[in-house]
Each structure stands twice: as C-alpha cells, then as structure tokens.
N, C-alpha and C positions, 0 to 999 in steps of 0.2 A: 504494500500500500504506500503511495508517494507521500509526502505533504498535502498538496492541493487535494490527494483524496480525502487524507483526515479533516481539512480545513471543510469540506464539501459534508462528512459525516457530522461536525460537530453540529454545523449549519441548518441540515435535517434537523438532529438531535433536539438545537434550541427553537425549531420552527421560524428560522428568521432565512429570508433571502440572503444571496451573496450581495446583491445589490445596494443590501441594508448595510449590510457589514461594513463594506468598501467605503459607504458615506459616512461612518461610525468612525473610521482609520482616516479620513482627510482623503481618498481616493474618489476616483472617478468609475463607475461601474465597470466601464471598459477596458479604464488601462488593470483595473483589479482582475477582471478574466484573463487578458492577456499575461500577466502574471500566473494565473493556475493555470491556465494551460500550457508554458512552459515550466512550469514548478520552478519558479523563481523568488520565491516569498524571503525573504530575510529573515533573521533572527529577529531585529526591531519588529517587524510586521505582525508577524506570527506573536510576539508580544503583545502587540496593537490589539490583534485579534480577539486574542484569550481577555485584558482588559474588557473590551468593548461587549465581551457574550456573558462576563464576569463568571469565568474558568480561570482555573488555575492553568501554568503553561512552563516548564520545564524543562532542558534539554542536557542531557548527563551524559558522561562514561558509567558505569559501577563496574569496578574494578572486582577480584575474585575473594578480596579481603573485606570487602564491603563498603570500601572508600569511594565517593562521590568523585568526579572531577565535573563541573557544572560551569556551563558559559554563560554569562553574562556582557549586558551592552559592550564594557568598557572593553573585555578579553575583543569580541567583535569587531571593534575599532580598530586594537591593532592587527587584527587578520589584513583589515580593508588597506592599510597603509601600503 
C-alpha cells in the first residue's frame, strides 16, 4: 500500500473528500491529486494531513531492541539541503 493509498483510506475512514483535505492543508484540489497520484506527499504534508482529520501521524524505524528512530520536521530539513 503506497502513501496516497493510506492518505485515500484515512479519507474514507473520516468520510471527508480529498478535496476537503487539500483546502484544510492550504492546497488546491488539483495540485493535491497530482501529488497522490505521483505519491509525492512530504513529511510536512502528511503532517498537515493527520492535523487537519485530527489523527495522530508518525513515521519510525523500530529497531530489534525496541528503540525508536523517529523523523521529525527539523531531521526533514536537512535531508532537503
């Protein structure tokens, strides 16, 4: 299952359009499809998201010891550099 699939199941889930969502994030209906349809959503976005359906939204390693390695905005920033 991609992102844009999840994004698409939560969608159902909360019974709210994608249309909604995208205006909830500062998007435009369109350019937000065009993003799931290349599964190009960002960290931020997918932030935005969970916000905006008030879902929790988290993106981990778990390691075999049970250690977390968890990304956050700032770690994202320097990926982009």
């Amino acid at each position: 299952m991609t992102t844009s699939d999840i994004v698409r199941e939560l969608c159902k889930k909360q019974n709210i359009s994608l249309a909604e969502v995208a205006r909830r994030i500062g998007q435009s209906p369109q350019n937000f499809n065009k993003k799931l349809k290349r599964n190009t959503l960002t960290y931020a976005e997918l932030s935005a998201i969970a916000d905006a359906l008030g879902v929790n939204f988290e993106l981990a390693f778990t390691l075999p010891d049970g250690e977390k390695i968890t990304v956050d905005e700032r770690s994202e920033q320097a990926y982009d550099d």
